[in-house]
C-alpha positions as CSV (number, residue, x, y, z in Angstrom):
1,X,0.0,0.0,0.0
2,X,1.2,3.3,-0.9
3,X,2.6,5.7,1.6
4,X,-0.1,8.0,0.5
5,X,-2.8,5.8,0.3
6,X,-1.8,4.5,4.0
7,X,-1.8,8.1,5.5
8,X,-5.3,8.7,4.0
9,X,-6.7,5.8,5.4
10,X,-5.3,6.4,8.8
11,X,-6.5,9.6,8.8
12,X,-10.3,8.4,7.5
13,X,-10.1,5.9,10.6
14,X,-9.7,8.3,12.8
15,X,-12.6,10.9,11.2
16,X,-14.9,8.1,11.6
17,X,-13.5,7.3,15.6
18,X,-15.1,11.1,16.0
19,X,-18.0,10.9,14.1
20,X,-19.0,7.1,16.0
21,X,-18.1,8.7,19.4
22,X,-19.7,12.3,18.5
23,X,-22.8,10.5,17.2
24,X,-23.6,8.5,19.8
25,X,-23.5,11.5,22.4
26,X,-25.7,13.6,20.2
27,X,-28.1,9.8,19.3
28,X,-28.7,10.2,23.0
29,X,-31.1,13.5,22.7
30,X,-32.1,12.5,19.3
31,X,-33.7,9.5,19.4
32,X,-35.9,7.5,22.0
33,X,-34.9,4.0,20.9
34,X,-31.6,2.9,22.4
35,X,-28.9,1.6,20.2
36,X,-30.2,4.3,17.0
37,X,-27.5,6.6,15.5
38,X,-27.0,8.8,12.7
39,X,-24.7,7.0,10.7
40,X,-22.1,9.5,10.7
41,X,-18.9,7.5,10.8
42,X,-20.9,5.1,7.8
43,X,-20.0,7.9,6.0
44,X,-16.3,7.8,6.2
45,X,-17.0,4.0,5.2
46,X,-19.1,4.5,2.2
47,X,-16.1,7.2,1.0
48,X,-13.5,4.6,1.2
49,X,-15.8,1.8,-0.4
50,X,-15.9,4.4,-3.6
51,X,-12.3,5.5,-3.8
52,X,-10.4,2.6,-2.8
53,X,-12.7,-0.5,-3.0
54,X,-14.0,-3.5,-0.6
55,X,-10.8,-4.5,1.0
56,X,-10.0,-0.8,2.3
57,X,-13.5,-0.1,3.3
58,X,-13.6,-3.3,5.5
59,X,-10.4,-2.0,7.3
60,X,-11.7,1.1,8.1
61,X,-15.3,0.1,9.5
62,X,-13.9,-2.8,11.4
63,X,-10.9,-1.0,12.8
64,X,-13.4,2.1,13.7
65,X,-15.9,-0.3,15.4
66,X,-12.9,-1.8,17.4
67,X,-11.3,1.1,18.4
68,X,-14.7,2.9,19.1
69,X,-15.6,0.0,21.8
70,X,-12.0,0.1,23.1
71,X,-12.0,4.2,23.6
72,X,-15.8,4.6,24.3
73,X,-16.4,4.8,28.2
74,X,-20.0,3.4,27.0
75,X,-18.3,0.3,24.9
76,X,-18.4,-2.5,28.2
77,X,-15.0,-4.1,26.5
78,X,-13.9,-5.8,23.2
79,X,-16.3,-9.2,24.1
80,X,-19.3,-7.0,25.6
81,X,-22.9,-7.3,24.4
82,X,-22.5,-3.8,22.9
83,X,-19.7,-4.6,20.7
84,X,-20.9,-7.9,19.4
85,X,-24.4,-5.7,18.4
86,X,-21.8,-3.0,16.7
87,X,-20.2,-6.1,15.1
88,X,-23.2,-7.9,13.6
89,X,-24.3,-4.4,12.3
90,X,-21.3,-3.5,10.6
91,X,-20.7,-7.4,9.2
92,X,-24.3,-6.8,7.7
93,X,-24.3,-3.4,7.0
94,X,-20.6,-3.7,4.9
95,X,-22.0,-7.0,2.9
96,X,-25.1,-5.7,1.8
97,X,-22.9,-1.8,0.9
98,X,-20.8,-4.4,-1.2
99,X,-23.2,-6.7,-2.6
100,X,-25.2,-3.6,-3.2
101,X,-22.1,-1.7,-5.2
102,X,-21.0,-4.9,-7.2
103,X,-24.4,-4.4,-9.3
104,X,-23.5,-1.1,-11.1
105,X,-27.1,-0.3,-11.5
106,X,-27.5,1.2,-7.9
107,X,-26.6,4.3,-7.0
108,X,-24.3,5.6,-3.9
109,X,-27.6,6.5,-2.3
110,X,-28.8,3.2,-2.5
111,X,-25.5,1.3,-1.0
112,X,-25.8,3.3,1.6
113,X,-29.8,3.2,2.7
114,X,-29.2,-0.6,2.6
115,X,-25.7,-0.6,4.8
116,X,-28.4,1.3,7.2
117,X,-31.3,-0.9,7.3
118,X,-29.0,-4.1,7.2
119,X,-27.2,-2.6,9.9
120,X,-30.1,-2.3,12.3
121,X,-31.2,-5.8,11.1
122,X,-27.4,-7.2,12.1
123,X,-27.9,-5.2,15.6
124,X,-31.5,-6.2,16.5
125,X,-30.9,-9.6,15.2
126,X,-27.5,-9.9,17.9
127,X,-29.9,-8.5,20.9
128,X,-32.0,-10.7,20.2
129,X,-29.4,-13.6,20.3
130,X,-27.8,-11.6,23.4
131,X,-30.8,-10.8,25.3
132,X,-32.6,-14.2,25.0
133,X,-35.4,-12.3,24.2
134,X,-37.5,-12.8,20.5
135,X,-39.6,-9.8,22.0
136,X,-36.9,-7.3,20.4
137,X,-38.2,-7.8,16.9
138,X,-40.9,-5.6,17.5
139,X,-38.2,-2.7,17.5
140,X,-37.7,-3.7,13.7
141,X,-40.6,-1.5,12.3
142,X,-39.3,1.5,14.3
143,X,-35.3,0.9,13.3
144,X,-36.3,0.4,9.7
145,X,-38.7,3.9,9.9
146,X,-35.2,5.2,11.2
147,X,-32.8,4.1,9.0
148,X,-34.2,4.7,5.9
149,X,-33.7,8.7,6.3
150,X,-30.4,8.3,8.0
151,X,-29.4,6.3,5.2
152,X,-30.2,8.8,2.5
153,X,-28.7,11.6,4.6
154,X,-25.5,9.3,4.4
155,X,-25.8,8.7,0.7
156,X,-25.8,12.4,0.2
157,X,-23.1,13.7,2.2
158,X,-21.9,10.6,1.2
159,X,-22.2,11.3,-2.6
160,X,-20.6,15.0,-2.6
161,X,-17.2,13.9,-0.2
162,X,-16.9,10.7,-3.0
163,X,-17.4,13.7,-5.9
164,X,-14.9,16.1,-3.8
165,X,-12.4,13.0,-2.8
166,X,-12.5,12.2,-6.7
167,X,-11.9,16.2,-7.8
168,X,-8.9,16.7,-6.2
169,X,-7.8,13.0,-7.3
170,X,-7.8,14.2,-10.7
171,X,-6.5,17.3,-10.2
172,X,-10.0,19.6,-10.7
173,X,-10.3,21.9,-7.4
174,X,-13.5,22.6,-8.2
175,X,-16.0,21.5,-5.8
């Protein structure tokens, strides 16, 4: 990996560290349901998928969730319930993103509402496996409801950083 590429990518982990911690402190006020965030740090993922590809985009969400439950006060540990939920959601969420992208007929908008509603299947799906509980899947409706908008908000901001991140590639400053 290039010396460049490497820096980037460091630098993109550790954007998306902020954005998972700063998102789950503002999730907090924002939402009733716990466990619901943004999907600000998917962001920084859905960049990398674009630019760099699969491989790169796995690093960078699976380092972020790791280091996020290792920093977090919140996180309970590497092997707590929390970060197996975080785990599940980003396993499903980063399939889907690249089973989604391999068919070149979806858009970045797309990729990126179905990362969100897989991820709240993958984290609803591990409390229910955590929790002992089958009662959780009534949460489903609600996360869906949720993720749907947060994903197109992703998509979008998404979108213009992939378009900006691509610009200065090539050399057009332009935004």
């Amino acid at each position: 990996m290039a010396l460049r590429k490497t820096v980037t990518l460091a630098v993109l982990i550790a954007v998306s560290i902020v954005l998972s911690i700063v998102e789950s402190m503002i999730s907090t006020f924002v939402f009733i349901i716990p466990g619901v965030k943004l999907g600000l740090a998917n962001i920084v993922t859905l960049i990398v998928l674009y630019i760099y590809g699969p491989k790169e985009a796995g690093i960078v969400a699976f380092l972020r969730i790791i280091l996020v439950v290792l920093l977090s006060p919140a996180g309970g540990g590497l092997f707590s319930p929390t970060s197996f939920m975080s785990f599940a959601g980003g396993t499903l969420a980063y399939v889907a993103m690249i089973a989604m992208k391999a068919f070149r007929r979806f858009s970045i908008l797309s990729v990126s509402v179905a990362g969100s509603l897989f991820h709240m299947v993958g984290q609803i799906g591990a409390a229910i496996f955590v929790l002992e509980t089958a009662a959780l899947i009534y949460y489903l409706p609600y996360m869906i409801l949720i993720a749907v908008p947060t994903g197109i908000f992703t998509g979008l901001v998404g979108k213009k950083l992939v378009t900006v991140f691509q610009n200065r590639a090539s050399g057009n400053i332009e935004d």
